[in-house]
BASEDO-488767 format. One record per residue: residue in three letters; x, y, z of N, C-alpha, C, O, CB in turn. Coordinates in pm, whole numbers, always signed. Glycine has a CB too. Example, Ala and Ser with C-alpha at 12.3 -4.5 7.8 and 13.67 -1.06 7.14 Angstrom:
+-----+--------+--------+--------+--------+--------+--------+--------+--------+--------+--------+--------+--------+--------+--------+--------+
!   r !   n.xx !   n.yy !   n.zz !  ca.xx !  ca.yy !  ca.zz !   c.xx !   c.yy !   c.zz !   o.xx !   o.yy !   o.zz !  cb.xx !  cb.yy !  cb.zz !
+-----+--------+--------+--------+--------+--------+--------+--------+--------+--------+--------+--------+--------+--------+--------+--------+
! ALA !  +1319 !   -569 !   +780 !  +1230 !   -450 !   +780 !  +1320 !   -330 !   +780 !  +1424 !   -332 !   +846 !  +1131 !   -447 !   +905 !
! SER !  +1285 !   -225 !   +708 !  +1367 !   -106 !   +714 !  +1290 !     +3 !   +787 !  +1341 !   +114 !   +804 !  +1408 !    -60 !   +572 !
+-----+--------+--------+--------+--------+--------+--------+--------+--------+--------+--------+--------+--------+--------+--------+--------+
end
This chain:
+-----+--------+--------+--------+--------+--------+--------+--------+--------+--------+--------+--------+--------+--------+--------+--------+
!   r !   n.xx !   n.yy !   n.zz !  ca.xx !  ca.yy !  ca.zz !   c.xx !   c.yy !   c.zz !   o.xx !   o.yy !   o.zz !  cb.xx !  cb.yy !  cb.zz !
+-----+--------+--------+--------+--------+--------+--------+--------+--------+--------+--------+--------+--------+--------+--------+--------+
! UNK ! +14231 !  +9400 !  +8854 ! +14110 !  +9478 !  +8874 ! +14011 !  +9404 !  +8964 ! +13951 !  +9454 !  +9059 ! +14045 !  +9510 !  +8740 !
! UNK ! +14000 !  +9241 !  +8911 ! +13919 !  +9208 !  +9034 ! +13972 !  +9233 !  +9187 ! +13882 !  +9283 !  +9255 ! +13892 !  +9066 !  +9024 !
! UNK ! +14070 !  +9217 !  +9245 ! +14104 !  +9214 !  +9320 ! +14075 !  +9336 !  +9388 ! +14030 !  +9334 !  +9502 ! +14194 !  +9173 !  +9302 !
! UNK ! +14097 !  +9433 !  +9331 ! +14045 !  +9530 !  +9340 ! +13943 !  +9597 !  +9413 ! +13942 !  +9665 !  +9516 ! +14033 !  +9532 !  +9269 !
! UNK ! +13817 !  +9542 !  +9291 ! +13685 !  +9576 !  +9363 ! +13668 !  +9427 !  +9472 ! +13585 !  +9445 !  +9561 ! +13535 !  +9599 !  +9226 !
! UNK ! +13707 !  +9344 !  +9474 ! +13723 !  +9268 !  +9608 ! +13763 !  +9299 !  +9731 ! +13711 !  +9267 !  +9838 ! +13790 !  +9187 !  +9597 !
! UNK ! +13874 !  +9374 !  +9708 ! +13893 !  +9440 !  +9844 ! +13805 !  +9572 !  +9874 ! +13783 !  +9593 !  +9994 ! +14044 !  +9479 !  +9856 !
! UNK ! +13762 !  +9646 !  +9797 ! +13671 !  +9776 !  +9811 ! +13568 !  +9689 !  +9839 ! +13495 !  +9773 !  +9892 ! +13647 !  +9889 !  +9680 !
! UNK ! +13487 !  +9558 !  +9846 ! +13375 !  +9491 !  +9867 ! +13412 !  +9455 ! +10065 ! +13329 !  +9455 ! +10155 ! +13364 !  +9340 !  +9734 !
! UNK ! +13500 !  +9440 ! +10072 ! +13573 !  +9399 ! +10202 ! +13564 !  +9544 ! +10340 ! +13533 !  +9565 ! +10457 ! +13763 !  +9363 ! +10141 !
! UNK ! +13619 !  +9610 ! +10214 ! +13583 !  +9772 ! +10314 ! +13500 !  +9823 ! +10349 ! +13489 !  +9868 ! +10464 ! +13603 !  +9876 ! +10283 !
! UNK ! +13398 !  +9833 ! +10237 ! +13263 !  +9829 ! +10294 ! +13166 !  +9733 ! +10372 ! +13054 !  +9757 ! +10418 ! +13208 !  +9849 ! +10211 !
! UNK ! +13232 !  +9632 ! +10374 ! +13147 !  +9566 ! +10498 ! +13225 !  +9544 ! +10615 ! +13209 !  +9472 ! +10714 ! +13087 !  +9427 ! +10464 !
! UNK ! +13328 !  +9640 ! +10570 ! +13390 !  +9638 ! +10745 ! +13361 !  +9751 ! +10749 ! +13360 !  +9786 ! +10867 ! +13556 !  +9606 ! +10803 !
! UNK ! +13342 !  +9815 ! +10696 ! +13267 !  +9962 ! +10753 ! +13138 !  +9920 ! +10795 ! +13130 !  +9956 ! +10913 ! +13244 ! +10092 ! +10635 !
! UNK ! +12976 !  +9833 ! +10742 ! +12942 !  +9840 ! +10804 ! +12924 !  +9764 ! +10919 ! +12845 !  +9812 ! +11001 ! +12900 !  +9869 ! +10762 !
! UNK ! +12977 !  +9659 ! +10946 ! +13043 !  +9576 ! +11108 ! +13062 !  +9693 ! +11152 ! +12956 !  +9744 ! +11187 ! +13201 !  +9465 ! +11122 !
! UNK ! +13192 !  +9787 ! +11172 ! +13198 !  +9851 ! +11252 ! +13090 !  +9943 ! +11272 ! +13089 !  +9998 ! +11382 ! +13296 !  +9889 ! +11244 !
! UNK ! +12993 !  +9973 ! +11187 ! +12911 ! +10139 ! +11228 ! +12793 ! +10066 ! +11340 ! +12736 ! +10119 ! +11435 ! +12803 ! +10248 ! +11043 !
! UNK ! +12778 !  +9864 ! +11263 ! +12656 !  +9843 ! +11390 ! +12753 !  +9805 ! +11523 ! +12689 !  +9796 ! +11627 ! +12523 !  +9687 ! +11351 !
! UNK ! +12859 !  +9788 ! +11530 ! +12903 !  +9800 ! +11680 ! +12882 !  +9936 ! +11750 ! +12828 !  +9955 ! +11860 ! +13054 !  +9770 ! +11691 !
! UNK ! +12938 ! +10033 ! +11662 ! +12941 ! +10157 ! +11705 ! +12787 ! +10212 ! +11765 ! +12761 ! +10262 ! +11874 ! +12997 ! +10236 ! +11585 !
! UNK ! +12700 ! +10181 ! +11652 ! +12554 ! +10160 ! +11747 ! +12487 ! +10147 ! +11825 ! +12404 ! +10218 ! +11881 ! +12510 ! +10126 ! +11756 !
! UNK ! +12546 !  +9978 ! +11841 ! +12566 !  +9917 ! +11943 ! +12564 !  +9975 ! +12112 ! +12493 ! +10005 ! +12208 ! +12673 !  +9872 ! +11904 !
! UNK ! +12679 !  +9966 ! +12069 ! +12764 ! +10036 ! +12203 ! +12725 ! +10175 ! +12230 ! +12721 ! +10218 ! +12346 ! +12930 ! +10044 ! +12179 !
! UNK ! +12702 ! +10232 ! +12149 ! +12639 ! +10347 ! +12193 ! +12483 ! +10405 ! +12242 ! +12433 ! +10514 ! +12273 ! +12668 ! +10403 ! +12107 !
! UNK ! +12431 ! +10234 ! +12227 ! +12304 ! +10228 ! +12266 ! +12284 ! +10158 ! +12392 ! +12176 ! +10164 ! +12450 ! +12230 ! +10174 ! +12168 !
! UNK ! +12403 ! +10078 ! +12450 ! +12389 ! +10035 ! +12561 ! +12502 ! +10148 ! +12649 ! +12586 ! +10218 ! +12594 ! +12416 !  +9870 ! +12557 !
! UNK ! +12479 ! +10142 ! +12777 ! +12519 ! +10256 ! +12861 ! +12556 ! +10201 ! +13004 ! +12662 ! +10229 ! +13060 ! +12399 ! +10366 ! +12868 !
! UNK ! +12491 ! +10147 ! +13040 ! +12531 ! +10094 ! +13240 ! +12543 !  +9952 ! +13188 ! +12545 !  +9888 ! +13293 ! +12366 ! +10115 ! +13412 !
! UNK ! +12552 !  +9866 ! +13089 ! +12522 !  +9774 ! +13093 ! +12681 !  +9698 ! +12984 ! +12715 !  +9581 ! +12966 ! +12359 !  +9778 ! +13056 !
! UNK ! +12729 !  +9799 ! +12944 ! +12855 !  +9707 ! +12881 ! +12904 !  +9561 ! +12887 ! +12889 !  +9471 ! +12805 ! +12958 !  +9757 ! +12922 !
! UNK ! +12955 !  +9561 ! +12982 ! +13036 !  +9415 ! +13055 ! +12964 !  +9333 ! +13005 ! +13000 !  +9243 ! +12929 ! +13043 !  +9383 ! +13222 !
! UNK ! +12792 !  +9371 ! +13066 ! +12773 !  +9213 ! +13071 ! +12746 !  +9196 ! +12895 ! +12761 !  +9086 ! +12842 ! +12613 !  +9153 ! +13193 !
! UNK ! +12699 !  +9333 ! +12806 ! +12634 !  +9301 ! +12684 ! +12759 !  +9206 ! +12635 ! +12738 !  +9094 ! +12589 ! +12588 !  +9441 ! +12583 !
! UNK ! +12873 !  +9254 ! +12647 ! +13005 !  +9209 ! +12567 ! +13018 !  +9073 ! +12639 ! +13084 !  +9004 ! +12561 ! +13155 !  +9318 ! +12585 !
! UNK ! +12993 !  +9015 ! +12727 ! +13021 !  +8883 ! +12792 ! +12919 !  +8781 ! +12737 ! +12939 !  +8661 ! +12757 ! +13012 !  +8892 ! +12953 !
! UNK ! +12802 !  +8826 ! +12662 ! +12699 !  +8753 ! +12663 ! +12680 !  +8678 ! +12519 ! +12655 !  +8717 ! +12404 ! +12588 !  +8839 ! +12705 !
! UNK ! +12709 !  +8533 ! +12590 ! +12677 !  +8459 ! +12465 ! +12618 !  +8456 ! +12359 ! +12673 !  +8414 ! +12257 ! +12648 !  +8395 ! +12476 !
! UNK ! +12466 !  +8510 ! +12363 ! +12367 !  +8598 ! +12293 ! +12464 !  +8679 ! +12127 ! +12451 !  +8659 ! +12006 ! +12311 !  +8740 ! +12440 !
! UNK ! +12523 !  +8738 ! +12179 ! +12602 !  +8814 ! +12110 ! +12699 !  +8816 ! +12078 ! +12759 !  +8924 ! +12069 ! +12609 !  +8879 ! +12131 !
! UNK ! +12763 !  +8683 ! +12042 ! +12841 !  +8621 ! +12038 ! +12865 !  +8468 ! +11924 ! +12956 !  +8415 ! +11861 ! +12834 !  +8617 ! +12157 !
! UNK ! +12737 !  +8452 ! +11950 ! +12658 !  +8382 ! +11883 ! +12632 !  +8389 ! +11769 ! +12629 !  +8303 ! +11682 ! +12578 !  +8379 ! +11919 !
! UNK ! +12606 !  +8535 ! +11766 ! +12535 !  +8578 ! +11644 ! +12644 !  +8647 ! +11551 ! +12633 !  +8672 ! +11431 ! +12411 !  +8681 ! +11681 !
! UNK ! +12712 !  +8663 ! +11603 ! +12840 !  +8738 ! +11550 ! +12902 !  +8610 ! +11493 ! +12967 !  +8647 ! +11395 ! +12942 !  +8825 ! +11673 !
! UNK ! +12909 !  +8527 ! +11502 ! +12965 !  +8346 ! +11474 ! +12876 !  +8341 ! +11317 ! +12922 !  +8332 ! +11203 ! +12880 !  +8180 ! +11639 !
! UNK ! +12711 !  +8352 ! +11374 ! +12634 !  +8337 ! +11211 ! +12704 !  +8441 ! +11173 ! +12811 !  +8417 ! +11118 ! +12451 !  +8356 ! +11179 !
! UNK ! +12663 !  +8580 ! +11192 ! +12693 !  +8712 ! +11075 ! +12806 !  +8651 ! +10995 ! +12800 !  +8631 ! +10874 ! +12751 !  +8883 ! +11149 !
! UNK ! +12917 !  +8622 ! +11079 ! +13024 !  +8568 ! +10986 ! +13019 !  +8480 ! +10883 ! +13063 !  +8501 ! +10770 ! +13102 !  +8517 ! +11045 !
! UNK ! +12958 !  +8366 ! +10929 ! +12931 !  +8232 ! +10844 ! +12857 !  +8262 ! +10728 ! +12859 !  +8199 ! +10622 ! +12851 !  +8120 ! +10920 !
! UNK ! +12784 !  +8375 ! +10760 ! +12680 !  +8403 ! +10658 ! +12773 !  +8463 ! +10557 ! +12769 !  +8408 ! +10447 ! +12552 !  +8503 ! +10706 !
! UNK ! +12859 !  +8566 ! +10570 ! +12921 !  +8670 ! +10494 ! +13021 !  +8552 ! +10429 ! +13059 !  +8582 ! +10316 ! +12993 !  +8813 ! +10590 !
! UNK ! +13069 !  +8427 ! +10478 ! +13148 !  +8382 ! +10399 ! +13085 !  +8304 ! +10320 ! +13139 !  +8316 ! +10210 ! +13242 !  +8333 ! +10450 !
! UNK ! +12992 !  +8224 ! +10313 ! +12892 !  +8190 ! +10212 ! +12847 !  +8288 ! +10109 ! +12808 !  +8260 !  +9995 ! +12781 !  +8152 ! +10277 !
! UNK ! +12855 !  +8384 ! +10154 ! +12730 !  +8432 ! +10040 ! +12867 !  +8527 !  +9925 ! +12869 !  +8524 !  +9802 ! +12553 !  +8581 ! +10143 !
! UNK ! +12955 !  +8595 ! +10006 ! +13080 !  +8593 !  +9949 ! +13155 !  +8537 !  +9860 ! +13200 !  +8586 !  +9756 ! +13129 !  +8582 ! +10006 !
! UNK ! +13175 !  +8350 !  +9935 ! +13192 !  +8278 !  +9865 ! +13115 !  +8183 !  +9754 ! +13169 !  +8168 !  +9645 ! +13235 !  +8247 !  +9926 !
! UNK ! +13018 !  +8133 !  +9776 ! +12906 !  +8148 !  +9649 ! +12977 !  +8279 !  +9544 ! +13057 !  +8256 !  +9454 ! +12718 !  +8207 !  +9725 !
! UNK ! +12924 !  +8426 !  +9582 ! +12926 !  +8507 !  +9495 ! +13069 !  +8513 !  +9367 ! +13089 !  +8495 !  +9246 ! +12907 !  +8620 !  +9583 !
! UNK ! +13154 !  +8558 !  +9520 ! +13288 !  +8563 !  +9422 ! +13377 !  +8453 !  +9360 ! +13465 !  +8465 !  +9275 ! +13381 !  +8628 !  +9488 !
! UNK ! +13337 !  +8358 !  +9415 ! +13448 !  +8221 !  +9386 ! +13389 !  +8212 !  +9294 ! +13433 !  +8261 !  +9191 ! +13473 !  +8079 !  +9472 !
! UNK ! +13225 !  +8126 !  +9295 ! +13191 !  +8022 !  +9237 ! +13089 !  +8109 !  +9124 ! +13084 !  +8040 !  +9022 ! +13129 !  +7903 !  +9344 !
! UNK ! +13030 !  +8198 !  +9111 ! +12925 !  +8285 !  +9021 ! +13023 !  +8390 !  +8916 ! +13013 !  +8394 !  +8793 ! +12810 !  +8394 !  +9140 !
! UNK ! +13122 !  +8476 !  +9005 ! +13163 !  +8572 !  +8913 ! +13315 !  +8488 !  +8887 ! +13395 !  +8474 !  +8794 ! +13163 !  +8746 !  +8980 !
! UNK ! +13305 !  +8450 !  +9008 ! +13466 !  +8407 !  +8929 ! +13613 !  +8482 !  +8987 ! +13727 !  +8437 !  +8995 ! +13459 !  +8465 !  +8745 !
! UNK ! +13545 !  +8643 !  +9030 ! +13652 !  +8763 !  +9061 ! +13798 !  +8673 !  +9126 ! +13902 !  +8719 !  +9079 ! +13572 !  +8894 !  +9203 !
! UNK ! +13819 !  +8557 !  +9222 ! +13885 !  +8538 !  +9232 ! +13867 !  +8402 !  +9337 ! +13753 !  +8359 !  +9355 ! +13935 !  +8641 !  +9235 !
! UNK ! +13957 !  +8352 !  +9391 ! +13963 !  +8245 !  +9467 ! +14005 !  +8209 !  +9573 ! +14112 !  +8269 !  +9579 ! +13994 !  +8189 !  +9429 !
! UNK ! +13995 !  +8148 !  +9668 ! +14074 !  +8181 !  +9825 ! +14208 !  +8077 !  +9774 ! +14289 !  +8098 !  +9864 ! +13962 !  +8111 ! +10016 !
! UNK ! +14264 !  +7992 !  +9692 ! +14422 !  +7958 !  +9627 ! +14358 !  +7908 !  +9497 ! +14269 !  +7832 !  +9457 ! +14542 !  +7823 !  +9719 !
! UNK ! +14462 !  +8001 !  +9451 ! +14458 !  +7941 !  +9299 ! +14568 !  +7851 !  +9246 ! +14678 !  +7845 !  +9300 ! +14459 !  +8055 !  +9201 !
! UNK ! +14538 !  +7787 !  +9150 ! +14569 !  +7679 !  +9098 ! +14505 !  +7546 !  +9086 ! +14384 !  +7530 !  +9081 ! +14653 !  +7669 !  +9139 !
! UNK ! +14611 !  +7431 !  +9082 ! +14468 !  +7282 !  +9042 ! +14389 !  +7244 !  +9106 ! +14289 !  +7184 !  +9069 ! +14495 !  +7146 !  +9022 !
! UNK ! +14435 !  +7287 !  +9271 ! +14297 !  +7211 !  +9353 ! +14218 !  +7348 !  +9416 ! +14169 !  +7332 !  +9528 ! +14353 !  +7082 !  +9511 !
! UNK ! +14201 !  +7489 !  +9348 ! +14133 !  +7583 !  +9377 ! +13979 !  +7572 !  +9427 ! +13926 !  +7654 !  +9502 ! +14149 !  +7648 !  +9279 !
! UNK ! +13917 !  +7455 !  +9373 ! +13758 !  +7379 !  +9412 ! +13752 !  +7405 !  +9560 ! +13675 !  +7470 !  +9630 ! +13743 !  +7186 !  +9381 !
! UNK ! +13911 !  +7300 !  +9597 ! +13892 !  +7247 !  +9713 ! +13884 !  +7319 !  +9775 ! +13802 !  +7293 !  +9863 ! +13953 !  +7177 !  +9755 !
! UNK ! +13946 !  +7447 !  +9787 ! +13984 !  +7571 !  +9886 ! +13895 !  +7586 !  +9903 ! +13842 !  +7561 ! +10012 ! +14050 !  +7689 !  +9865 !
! UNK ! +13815 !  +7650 !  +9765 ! +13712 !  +7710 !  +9782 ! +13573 !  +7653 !  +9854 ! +13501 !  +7729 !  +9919 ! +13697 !  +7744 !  +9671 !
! UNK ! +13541 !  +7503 !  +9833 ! +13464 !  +7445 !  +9876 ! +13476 !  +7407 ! +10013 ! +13380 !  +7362 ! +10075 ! +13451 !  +7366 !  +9806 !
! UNK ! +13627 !  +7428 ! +10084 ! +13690 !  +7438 ! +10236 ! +13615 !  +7566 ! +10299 ! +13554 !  +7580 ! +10405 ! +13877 !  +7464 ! +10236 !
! UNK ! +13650 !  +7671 ! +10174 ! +13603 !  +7813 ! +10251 ! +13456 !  +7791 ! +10285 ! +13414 !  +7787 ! +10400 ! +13618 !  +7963 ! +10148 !
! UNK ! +13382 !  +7776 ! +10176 ! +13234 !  +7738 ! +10201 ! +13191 !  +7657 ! +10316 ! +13096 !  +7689 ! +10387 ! +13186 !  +7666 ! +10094 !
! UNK ! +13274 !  +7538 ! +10336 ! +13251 !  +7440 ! +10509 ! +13269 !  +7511 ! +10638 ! +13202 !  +7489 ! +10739 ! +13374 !  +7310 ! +10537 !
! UNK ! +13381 !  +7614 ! +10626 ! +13401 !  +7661 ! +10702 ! +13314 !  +7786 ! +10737 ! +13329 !  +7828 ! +10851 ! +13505 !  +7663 ! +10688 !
! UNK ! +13229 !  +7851 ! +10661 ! +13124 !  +7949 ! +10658 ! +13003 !  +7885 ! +10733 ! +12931 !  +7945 ! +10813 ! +13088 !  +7992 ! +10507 !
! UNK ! +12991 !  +7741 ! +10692 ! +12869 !  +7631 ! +10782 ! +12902 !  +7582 ! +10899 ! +12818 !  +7505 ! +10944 ! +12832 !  +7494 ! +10714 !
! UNK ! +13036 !  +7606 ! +10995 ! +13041 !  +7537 ! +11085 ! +13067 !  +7649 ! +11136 ! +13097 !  +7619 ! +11251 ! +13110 !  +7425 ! +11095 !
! UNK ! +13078 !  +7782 ! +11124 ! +13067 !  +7939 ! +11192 ! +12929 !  +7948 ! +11235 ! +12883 !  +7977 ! +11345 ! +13101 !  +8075 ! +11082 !
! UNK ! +12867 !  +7916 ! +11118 ! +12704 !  +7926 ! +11145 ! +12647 !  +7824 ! +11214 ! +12545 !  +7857 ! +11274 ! +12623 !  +7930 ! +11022 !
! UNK ! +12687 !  +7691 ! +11226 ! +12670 !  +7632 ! +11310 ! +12667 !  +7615 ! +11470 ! +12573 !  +7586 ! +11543 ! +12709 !  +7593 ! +11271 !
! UNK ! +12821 !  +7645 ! +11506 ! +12892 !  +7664 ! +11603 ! +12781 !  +7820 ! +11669 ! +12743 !  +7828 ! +11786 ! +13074 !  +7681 ! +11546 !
! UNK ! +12747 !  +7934 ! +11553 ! +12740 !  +8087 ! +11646 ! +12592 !  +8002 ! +11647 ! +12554 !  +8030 ! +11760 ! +12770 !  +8302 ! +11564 !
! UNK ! +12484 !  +7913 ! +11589 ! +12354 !  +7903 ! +11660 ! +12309 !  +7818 ! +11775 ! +12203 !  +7828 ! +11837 ! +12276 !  +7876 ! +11576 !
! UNK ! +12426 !  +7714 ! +11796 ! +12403 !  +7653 ! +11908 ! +12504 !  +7714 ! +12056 ! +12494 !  +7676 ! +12173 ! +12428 !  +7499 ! +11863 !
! UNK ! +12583 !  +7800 ! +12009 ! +12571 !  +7943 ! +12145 ! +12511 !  +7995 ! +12143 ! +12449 !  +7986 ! +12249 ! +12641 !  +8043 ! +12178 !
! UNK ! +12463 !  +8081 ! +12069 ! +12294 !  +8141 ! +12086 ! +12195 !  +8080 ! +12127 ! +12137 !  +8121 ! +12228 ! +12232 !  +8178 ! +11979 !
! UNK ! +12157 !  +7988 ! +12070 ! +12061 !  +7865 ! +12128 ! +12081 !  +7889 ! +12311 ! +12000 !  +7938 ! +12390 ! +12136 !  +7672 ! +12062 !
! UNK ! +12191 !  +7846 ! +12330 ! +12152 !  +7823 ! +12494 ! +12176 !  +7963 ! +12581 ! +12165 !  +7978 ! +12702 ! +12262 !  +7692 ! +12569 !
! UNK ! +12199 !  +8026 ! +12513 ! +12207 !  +8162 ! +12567 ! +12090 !  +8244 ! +12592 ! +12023 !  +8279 ! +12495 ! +12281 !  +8234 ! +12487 !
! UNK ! +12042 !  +8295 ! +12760 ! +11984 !  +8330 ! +12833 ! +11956 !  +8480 ! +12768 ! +12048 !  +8556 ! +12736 ! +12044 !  +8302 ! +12955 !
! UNK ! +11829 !  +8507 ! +12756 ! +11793 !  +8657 ! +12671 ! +11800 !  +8733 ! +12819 ! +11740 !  +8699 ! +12921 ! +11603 !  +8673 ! +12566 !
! UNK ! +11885 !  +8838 ! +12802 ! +11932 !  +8943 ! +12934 ! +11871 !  +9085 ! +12855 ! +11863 !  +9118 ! +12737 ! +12151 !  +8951 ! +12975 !
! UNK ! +11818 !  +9176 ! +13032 ! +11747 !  +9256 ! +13029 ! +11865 !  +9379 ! +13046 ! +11882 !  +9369 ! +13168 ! +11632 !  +9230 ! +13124 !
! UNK ! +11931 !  +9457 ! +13015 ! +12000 !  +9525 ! +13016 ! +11978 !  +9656 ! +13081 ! +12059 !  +9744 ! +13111 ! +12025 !  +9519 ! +12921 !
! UNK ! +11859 !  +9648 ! +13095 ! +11822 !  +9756 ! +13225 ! +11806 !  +9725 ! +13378 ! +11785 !  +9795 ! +13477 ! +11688 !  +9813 ! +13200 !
! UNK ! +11825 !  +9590 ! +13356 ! +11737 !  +9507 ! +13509 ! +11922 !  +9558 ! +13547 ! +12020 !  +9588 ! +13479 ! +11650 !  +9249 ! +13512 !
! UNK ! +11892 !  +9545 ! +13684 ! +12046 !  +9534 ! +13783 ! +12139 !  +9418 ! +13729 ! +12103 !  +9316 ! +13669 ! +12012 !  +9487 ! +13967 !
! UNK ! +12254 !  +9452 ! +13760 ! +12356 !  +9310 ! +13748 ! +12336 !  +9232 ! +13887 ! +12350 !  +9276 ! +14001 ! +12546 !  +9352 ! +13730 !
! UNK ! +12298 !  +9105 ! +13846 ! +12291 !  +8979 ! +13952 ! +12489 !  +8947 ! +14007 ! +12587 !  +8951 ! +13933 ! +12201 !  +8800 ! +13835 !
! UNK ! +12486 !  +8930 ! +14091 ! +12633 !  +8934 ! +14149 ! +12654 !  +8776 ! +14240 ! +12761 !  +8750 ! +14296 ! +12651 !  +9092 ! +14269 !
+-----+--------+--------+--------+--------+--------+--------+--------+--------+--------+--------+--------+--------+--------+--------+--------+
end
């Protein structure tokens, strides 16, 4: 059963990832290429992630318990792996963002 509502927890936040791309993209228009090329956004997509596996992992590993990324004797470790790896997503997506140039998506493409 946990597993369960773990994966129905999974669906719905890939439903909503996909509805803000869909947004997204449907809010930019002459400007695709470069939105999708741009570090900016890229970046941040690096945190969103890092974030979702922290707070995920906090939630489900270590609070409810529902389940574990391997179970058995050294299950901590995994889990406390999964958690490092949620901080160096978030790490890694703020120092591409960081140097990434805020673009005007209406201005012309520079060539």
């Amino acid at each position: 059963m946990n597993t369960l509502w773990d994966g129905l927890f999974h669906v719905v936040t890939w439903v909503a990832v996909l509805t803000g791309l869909a947004l997204l993209y449907s809010r930019v228009t002459h400007s695709r290429g470069r939105l999708w090329r741009s570090p900016m956004l890229w970046g941040w997509a690096l945190i969103g992630w890092g974030l979702f596996n922290l707070v995920e992992g906090v939630i489900d590993h270590h609070l409810l318990g529902i389940h574990h990324v391997r179970g058995g004797p050294n299950q901590l470790w995994w889990d406390l792996g999964f958690l490092a790896l949620g901080v160096v997503l978030i790490a890694v997506g703020w120092v591409i963002q960081r140097r990434a140039r805020a673009m005007d998506l209406c201005a012309p493409e520079r060539r």
